[in-house]
PQR file of N, CA, C, O and H, with PARSE charges and radii, in Angstrom:
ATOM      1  N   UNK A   1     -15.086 -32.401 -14.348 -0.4000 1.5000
ATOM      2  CA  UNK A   1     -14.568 -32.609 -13.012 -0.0000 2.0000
ATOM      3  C   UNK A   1     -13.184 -33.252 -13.065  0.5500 1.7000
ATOM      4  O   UNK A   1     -12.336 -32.834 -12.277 -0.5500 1.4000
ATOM      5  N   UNK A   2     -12.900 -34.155 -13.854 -0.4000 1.5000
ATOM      6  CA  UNK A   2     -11.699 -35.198 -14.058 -0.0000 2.0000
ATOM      7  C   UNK A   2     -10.694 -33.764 -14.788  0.5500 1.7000
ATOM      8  O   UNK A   2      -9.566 -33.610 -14.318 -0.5500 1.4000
ATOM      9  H   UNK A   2     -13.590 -34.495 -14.494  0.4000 1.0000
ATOM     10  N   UNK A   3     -11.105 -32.926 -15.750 -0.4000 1.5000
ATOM     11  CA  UNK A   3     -10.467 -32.678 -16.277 -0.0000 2.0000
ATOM     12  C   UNK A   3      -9.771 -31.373 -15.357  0.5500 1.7000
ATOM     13  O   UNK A   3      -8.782 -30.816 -15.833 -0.5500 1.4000
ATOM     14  H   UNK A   3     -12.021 -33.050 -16.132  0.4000 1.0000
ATOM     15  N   UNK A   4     -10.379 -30.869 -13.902 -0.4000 1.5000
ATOM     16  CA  UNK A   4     -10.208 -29.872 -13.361 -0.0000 2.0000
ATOM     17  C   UNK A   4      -8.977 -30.397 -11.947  0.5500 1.7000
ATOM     18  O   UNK A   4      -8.134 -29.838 -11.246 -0.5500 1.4000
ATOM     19  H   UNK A   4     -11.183 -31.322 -13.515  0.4000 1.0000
ATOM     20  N   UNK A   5      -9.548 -31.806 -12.123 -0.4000 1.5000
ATOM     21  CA  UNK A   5      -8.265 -32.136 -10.793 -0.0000 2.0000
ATOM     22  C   UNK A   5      -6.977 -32.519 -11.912  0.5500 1.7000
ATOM     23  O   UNK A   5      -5.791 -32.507 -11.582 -0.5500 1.4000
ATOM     24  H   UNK A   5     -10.233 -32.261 -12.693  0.4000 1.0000
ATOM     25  N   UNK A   6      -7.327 -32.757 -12.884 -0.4000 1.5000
ATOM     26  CA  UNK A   6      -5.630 -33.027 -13.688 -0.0000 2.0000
ATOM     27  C   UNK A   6      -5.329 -31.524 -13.156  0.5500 1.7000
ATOM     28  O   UNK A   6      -4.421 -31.380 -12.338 -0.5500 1.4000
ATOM     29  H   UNK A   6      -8.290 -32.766 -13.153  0.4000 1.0000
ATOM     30  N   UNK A   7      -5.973 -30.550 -13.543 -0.4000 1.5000
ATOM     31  CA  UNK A   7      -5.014 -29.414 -14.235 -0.0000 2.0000
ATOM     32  C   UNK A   7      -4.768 -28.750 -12.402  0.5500 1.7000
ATOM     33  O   UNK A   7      -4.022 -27.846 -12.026 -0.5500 1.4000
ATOM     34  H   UNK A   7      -6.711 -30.667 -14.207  0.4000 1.0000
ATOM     35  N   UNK A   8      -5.435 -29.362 -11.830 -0.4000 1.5000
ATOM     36  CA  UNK A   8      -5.341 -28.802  -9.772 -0.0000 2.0000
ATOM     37  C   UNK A   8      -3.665 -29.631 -10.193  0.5500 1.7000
ATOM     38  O   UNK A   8      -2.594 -29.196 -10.617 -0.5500 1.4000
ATOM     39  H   UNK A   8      -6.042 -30.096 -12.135  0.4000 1.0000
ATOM     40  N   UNK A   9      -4.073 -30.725  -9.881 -0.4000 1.5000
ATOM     41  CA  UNK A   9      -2.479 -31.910  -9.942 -0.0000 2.0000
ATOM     42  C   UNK A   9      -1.175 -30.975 -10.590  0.5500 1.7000
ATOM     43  O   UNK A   9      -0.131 -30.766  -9.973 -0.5500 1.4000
ATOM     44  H   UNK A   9      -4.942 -31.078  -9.536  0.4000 1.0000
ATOM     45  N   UNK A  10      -1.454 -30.504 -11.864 -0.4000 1.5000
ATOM     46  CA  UNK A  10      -0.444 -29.792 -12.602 -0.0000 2.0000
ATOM     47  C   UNK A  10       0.318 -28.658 -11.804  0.5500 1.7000
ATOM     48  O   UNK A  10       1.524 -28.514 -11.603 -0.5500 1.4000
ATOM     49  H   UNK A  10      -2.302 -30.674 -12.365  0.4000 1.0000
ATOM     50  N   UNK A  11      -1.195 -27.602 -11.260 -0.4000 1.5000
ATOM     51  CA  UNK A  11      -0.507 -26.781 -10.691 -0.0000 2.0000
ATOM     52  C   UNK A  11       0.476 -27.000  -9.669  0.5500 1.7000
ATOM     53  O   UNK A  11       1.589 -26.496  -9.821 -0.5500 1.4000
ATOM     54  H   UNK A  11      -2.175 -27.719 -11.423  0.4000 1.0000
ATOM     55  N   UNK A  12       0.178 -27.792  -8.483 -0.4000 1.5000
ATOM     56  CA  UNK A  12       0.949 -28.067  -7.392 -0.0000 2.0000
ATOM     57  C   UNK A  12       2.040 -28.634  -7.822  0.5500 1.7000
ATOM     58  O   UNK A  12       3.103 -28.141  -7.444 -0.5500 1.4000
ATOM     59  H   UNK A  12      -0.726 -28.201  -8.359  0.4000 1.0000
ATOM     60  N   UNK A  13       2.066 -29.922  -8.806 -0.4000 1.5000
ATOM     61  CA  UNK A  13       3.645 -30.139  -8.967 -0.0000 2.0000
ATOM     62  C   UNK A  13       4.476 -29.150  -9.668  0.5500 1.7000
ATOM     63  O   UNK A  13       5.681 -29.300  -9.868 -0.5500 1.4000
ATOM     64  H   UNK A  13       1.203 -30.322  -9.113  0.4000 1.0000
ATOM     65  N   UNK A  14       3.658 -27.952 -10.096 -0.4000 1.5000
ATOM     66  CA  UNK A  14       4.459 -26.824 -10.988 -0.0000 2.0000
ATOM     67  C   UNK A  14       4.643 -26.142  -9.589  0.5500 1.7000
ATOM     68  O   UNK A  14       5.828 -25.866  -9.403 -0.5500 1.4000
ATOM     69  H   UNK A  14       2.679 -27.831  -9.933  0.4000 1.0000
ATOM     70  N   UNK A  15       3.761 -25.763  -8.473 -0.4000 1.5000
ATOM     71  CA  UNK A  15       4.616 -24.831  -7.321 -0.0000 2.0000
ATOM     72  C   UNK A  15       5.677 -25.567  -6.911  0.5500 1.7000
ATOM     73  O   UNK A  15       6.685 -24.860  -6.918 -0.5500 1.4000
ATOM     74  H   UNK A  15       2.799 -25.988  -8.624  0.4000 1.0000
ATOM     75  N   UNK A  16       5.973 -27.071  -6.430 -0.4000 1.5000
ATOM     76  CA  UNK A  16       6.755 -27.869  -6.104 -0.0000 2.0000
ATOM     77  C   UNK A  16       7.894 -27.549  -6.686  0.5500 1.7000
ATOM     78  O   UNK A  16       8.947 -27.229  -6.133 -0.5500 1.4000
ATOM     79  H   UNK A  16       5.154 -27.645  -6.424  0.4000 1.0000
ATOM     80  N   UNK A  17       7.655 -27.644  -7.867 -0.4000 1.5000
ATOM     81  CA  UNK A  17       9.052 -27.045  -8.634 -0.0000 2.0000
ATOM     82  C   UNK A  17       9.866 -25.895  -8.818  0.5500 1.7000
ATOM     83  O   UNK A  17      11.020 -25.777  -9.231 -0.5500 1.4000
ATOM     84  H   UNK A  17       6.801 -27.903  -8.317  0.4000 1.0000
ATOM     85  N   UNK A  18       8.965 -25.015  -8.395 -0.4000 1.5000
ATOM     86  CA  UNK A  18       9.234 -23.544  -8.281 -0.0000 2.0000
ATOM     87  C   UNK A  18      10.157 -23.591  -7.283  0.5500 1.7000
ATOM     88  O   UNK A  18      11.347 -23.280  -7.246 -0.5500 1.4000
ATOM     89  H   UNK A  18       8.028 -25.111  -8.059  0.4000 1.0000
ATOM     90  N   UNK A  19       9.095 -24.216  -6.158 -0.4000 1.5000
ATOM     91  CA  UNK A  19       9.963 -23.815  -4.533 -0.0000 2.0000
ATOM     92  C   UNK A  19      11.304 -24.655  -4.866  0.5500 1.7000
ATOM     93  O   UNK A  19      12.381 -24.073  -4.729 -0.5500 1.4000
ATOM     94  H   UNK A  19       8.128 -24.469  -6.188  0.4000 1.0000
ATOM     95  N   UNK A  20      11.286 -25.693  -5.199 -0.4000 1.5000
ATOM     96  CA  UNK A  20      12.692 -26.414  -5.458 -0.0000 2.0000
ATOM     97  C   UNK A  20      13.539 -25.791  -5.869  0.5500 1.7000
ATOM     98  O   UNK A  20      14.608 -25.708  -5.263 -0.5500 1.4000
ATOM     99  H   UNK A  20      10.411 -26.165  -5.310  0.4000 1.0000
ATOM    100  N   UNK A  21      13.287 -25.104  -7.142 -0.4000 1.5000
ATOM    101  CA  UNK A  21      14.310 -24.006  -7.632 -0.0000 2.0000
ATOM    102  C   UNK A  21      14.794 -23.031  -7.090  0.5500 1.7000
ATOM    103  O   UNK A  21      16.021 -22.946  -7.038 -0.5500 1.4000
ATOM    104  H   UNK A  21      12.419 -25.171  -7.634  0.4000 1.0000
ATOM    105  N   UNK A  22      14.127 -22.203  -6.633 -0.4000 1.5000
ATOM    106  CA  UNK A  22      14.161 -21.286  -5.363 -0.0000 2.0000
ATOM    107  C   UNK A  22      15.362 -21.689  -4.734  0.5500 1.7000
ATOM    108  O   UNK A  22      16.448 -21.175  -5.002 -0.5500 1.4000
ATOM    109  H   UNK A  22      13.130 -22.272  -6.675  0.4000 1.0000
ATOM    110  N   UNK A  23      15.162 -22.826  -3.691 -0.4000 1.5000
ATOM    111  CA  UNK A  23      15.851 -23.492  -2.800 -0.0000 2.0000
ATOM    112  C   UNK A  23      17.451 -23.739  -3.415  0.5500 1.7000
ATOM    113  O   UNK A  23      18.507 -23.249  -3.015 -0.5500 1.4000
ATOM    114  H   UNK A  23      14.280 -23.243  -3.473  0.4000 1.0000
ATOM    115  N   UNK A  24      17.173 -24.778  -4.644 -0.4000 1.5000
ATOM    116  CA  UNK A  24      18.562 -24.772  -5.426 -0.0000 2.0000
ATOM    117  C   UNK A  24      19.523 -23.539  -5.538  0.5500 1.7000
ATOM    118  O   UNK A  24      20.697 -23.388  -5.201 -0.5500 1.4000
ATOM    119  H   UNK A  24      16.315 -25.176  -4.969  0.4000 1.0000
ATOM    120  N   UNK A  25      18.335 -22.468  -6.307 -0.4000 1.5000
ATOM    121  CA  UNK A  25      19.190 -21.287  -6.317 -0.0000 2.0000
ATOM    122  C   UNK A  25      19.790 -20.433  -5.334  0.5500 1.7000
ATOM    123  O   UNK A  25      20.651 -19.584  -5.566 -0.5500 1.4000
ATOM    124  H   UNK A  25      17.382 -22.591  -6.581  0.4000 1.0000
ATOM    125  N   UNK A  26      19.157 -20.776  -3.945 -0.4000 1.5000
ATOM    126  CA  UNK A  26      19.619 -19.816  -2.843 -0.0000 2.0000
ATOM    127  C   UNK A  26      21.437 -21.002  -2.468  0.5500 1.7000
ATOM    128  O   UNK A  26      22.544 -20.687  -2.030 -0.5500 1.4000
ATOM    129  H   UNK A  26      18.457 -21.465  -3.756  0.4000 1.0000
ATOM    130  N   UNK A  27      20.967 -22.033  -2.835 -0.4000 1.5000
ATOM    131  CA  UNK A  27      22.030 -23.177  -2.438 -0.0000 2.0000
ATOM    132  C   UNK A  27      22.835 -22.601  -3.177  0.5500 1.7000
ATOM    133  O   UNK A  27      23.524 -21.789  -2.561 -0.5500 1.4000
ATOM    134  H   UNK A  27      20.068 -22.289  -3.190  0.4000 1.0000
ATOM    135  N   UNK A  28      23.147 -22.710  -4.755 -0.4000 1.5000
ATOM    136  CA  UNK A  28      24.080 -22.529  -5.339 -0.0000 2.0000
ATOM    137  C   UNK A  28      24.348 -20.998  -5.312  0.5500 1.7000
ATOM    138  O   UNK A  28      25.508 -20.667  -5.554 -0.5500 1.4000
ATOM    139  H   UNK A  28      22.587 -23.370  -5.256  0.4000 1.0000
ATOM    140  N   UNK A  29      23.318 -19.878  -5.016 -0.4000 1.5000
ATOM    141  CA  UNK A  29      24.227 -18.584  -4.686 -0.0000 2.0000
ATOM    142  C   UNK A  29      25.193 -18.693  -3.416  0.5500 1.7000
ATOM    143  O   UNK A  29      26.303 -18.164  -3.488 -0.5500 1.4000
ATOM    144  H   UNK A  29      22.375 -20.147  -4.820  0.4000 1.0000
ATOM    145  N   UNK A  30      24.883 -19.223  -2.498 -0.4000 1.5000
ATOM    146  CA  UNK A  30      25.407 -19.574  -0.755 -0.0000 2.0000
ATOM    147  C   UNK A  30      27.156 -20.341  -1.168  0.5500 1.7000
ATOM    148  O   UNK A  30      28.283 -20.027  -0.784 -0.5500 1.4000
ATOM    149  H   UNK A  30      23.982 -19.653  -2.439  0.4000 1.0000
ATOM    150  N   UNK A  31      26.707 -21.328  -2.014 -0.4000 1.5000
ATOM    151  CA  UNK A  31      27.885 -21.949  -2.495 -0.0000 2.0000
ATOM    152  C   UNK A  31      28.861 -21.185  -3.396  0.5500 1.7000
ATOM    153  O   UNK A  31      30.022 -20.903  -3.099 -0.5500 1.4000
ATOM    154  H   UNK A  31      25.792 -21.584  -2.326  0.4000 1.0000
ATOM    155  N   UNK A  32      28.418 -20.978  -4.194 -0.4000 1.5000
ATOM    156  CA  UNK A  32      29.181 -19.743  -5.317 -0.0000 2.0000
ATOM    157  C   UNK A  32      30.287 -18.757  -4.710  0.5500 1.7000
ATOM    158  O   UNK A  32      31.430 -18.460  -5.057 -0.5500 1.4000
ATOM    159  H   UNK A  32      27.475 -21.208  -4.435  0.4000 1.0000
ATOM    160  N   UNK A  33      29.301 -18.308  -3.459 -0.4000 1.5000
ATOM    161  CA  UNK A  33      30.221 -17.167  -2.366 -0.0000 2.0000
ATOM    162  C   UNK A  33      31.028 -18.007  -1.804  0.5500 1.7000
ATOM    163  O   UNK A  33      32.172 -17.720  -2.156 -0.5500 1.4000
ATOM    164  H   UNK A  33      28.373 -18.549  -3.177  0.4000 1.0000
ATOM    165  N   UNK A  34      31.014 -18.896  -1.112 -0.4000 1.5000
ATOM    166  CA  UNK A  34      32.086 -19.670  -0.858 -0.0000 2.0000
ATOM    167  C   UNK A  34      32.759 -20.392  -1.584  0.5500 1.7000
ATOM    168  O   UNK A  34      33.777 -20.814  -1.036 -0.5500 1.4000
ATOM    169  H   UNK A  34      30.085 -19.129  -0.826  0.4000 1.0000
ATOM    170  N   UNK A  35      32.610 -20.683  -2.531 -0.4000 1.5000
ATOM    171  CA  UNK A  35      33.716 -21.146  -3.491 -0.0000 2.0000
ATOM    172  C   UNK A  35      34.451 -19.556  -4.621  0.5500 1.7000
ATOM    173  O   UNK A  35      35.319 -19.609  -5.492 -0.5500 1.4000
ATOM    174  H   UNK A  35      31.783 -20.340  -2.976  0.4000 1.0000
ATOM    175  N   UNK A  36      33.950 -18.771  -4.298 -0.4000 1.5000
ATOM    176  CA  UNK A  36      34.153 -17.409  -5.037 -0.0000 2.0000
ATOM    177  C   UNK A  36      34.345 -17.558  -6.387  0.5500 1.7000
ATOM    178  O   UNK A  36      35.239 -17.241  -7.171 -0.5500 1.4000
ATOM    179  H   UNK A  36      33.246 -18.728  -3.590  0.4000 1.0000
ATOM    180  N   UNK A  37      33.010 -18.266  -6.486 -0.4000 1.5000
ATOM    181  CA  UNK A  37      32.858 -18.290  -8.125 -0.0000 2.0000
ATOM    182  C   UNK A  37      31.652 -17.510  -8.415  0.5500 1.7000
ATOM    183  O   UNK A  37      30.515 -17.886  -8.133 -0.5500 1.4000
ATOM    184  H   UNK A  37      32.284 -18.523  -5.849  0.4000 1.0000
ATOM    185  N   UNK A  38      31.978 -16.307  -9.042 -0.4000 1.5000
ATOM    186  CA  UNK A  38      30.721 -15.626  -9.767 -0.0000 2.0000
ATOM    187  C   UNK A  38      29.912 -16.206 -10.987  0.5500 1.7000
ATOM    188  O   UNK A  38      28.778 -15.743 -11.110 -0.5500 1.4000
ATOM    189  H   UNK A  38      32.902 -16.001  -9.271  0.4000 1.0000
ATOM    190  N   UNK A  39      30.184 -16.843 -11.611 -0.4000 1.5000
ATOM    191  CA  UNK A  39      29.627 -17.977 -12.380 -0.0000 2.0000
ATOM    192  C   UNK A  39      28.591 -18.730 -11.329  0.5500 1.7000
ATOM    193  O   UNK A  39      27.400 -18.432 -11.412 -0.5500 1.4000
ATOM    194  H   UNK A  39      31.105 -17.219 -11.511  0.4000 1.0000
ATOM    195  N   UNK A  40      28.785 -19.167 -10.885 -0.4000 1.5000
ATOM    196  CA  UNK A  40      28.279 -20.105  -9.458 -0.0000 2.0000
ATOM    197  C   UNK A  40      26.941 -19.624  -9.029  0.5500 1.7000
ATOM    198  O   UNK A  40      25.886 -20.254  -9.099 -0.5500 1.4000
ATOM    199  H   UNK A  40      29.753 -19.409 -10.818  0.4000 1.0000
ATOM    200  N   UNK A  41      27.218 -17.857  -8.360 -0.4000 1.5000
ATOM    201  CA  UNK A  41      26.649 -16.969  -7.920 -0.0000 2.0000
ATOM    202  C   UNK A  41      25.415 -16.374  -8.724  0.5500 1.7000
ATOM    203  O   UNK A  41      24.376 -15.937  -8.229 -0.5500 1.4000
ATOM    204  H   UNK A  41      28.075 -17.346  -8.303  0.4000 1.0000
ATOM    205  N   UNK A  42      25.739 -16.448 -10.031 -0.4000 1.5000
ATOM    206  CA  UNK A  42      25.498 -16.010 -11.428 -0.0000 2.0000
ATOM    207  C   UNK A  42      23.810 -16.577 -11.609  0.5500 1.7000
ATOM    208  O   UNK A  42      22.704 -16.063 -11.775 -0.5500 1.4000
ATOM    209  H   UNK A  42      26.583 -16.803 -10.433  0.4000 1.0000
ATOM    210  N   UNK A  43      24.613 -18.472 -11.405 -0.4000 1.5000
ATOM    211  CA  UNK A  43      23.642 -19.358 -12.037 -0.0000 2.0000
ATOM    212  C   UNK A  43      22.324 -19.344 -10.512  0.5500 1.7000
ATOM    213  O   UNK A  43      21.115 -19.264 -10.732 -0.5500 1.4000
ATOM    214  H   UNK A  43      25.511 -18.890 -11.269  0.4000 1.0000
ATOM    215  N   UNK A  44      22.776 -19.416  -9.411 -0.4000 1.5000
ATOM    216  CA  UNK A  44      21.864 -19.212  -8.248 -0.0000 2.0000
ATOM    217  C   UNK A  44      20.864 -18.316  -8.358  0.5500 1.7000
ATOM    218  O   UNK A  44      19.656 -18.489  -8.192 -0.5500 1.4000
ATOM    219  H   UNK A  44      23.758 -19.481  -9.231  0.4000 1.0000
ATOM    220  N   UNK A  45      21.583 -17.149  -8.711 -0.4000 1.5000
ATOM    221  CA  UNK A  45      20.558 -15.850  -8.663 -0.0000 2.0000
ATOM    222  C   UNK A  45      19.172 -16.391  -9.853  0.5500 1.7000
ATOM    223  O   UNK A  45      17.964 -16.549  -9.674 -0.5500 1.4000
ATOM    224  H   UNK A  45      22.564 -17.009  -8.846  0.4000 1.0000
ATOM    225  N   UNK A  46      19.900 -16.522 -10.844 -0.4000 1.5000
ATOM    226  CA  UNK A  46      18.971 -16.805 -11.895 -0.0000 2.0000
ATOM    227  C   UNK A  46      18.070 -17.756 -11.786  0.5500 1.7000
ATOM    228  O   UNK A  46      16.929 -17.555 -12.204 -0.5500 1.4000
ATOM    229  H   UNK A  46      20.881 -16.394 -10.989  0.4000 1.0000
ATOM    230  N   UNK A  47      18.450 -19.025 -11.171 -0.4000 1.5000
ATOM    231  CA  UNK A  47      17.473 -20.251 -10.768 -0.0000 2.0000
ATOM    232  C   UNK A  47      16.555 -19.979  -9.794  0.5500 1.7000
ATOM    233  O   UNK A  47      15.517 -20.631  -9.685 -0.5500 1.4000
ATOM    234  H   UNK A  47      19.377 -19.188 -10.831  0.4000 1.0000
ATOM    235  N   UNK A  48      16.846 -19.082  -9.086 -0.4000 1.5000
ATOM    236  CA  UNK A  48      16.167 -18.206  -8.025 -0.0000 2.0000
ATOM    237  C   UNK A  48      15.046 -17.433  -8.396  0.5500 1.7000
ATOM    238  O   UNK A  48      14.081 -17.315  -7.642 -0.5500 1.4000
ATOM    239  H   UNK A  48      17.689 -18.552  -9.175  0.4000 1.0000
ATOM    240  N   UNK A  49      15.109 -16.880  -9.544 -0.4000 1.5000
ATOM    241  CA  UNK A  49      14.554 -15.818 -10.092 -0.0000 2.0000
ATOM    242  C   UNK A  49      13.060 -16.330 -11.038  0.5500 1.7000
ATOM    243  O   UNK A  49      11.905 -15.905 -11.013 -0.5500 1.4000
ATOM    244  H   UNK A  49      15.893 -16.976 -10.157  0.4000 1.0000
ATOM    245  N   UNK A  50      13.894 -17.701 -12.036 -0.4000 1.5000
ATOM    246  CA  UNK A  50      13.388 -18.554 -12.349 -0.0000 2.0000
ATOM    247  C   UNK A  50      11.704 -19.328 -11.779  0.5500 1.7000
ATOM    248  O   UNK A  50      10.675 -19.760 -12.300 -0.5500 1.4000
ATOM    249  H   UNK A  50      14.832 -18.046 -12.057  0.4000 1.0000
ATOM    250  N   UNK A  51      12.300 -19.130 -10.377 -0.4000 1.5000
ATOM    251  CA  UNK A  51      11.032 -19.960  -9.670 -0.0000 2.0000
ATOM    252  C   UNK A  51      10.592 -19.334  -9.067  0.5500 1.7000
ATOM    253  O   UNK A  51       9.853 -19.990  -8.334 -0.5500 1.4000
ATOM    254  H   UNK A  51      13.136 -18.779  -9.954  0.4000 1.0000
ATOM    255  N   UNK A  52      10.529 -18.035  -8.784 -0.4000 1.5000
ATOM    256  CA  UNK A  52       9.803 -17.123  -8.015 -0.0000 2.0000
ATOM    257  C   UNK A  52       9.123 -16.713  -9.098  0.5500 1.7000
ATOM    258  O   UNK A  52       7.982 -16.370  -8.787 -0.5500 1.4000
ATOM    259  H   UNK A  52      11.130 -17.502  -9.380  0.4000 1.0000
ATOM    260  N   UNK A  53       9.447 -16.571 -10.671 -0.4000 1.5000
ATOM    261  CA  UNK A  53       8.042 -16.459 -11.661 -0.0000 2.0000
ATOM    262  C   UNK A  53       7.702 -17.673 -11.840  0.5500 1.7000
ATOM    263  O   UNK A  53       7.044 -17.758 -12.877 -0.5500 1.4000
ATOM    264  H   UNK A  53      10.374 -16.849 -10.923  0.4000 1.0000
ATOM    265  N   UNK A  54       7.798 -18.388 -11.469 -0.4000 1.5000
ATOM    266  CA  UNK A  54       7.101 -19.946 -12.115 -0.0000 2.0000
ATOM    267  C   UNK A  54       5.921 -20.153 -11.033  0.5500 1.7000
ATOM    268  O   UNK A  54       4.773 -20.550 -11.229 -0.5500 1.4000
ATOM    269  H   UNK A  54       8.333 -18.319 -10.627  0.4000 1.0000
ATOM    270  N   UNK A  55       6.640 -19.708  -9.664 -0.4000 1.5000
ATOM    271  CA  UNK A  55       5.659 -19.754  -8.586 -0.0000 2.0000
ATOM    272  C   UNK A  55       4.560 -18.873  -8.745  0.5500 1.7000
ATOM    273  O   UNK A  55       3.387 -19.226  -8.867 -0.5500 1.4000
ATOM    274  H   UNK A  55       7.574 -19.386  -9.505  0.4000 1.0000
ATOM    275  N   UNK A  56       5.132 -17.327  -8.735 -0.4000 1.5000
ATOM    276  CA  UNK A  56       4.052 -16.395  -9.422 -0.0000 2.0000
ATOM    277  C   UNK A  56       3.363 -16.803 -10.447  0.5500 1.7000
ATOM    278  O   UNK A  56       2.189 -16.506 -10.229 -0.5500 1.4000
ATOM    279  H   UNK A  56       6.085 -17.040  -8.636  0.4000 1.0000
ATOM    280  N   UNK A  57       3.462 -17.274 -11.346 -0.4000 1.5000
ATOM    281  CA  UNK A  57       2.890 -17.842 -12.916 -0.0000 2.0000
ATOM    282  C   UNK A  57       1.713 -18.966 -12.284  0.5500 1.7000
ATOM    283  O   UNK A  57       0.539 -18.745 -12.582 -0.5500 1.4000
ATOM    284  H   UNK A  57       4.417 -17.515 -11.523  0.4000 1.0000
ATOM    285  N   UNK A  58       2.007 -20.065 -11.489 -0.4000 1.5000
ATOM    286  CA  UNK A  58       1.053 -20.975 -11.345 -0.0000 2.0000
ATOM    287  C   UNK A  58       0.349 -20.440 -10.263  0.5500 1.7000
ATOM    288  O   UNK A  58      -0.728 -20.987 -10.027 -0.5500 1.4000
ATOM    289  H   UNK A  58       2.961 -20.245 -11.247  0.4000 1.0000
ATOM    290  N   UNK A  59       0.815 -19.142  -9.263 -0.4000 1.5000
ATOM    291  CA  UNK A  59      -0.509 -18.848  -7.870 -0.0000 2.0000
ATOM    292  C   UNK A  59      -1.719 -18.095  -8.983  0.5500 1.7000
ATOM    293  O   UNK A  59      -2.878 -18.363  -8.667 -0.5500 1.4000
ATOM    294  H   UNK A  59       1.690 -18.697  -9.456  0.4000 1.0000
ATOM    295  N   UNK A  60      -1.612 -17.506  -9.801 -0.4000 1.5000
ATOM    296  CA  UNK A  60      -1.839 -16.480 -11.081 -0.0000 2.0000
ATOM    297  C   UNK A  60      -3.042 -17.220 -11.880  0.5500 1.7000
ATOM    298  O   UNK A  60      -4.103 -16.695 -12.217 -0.5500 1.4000
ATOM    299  H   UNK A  60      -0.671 -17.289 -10.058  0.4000 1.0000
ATOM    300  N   UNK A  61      -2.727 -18.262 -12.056 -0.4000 1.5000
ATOM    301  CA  UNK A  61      -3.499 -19.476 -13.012 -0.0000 2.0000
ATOM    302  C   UNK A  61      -4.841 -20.091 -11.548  0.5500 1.7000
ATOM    303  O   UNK A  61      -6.069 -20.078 -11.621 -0.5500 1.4000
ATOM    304  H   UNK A  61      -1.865 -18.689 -11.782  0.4000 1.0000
ATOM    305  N   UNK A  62      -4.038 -20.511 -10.494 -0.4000 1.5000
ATOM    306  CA  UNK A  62      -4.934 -21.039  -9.510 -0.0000 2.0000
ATOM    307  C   UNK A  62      -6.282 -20.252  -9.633  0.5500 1.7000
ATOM    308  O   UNK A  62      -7.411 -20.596  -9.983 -0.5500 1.4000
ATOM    309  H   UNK A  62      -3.040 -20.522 -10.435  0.4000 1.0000
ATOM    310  N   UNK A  63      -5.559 -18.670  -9.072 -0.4000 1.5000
ATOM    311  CA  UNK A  63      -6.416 -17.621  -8.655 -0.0000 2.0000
ATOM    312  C   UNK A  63      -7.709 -17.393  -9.497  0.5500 1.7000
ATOM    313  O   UNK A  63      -8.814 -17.306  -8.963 -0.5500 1.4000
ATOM    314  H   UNK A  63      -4.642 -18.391  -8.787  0.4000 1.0000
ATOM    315  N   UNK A  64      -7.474 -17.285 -11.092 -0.4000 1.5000
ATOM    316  CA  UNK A  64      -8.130 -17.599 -12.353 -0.0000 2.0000
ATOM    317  C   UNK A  64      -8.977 -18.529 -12.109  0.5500 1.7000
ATOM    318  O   UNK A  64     -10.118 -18.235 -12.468 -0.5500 1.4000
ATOM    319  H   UNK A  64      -6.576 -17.355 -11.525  0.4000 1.0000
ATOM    320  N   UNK A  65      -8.879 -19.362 -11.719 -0.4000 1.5000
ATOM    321  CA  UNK A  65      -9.774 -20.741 -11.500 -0.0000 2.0000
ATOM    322  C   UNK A  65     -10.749 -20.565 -10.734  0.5500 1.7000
ATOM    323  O   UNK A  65     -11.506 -21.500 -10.475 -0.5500 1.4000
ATOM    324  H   UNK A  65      -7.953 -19.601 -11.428  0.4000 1.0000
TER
END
């Protein structure tokens, strides 16, 4: 039982983080375009991308459970 709410605990601060990234990355693509840095744009997309499998990866594991 102890050992099933650690790994509950894990998941949620792993979606937490996902969505954060997400968020970051839509920030720094939004920013990138306005500063017209494709570098900028570059790193958004990817941090973006990042947490939409991390999010997928931990709903994936829940579901398993």
């Amino acid at each position: 039982m102890r050992i099933y709410l650690i790994i509950l605990y894990m998941n949620k601060s792993r979606m937490l983080y996902s969505i954060i990234a997400i968020l970051l990355g839509a920030f720094m693509f939004v920013y990138g375009g306005v500063d017209d840095s494709p570098g900028g744009q570059l790193i958004g997309v990817l941090l973006s991308i990042i947490g939409i499998i991390g999010l997928v990866k931990s709903k994936n594991k829940k579901l398993i459970k």
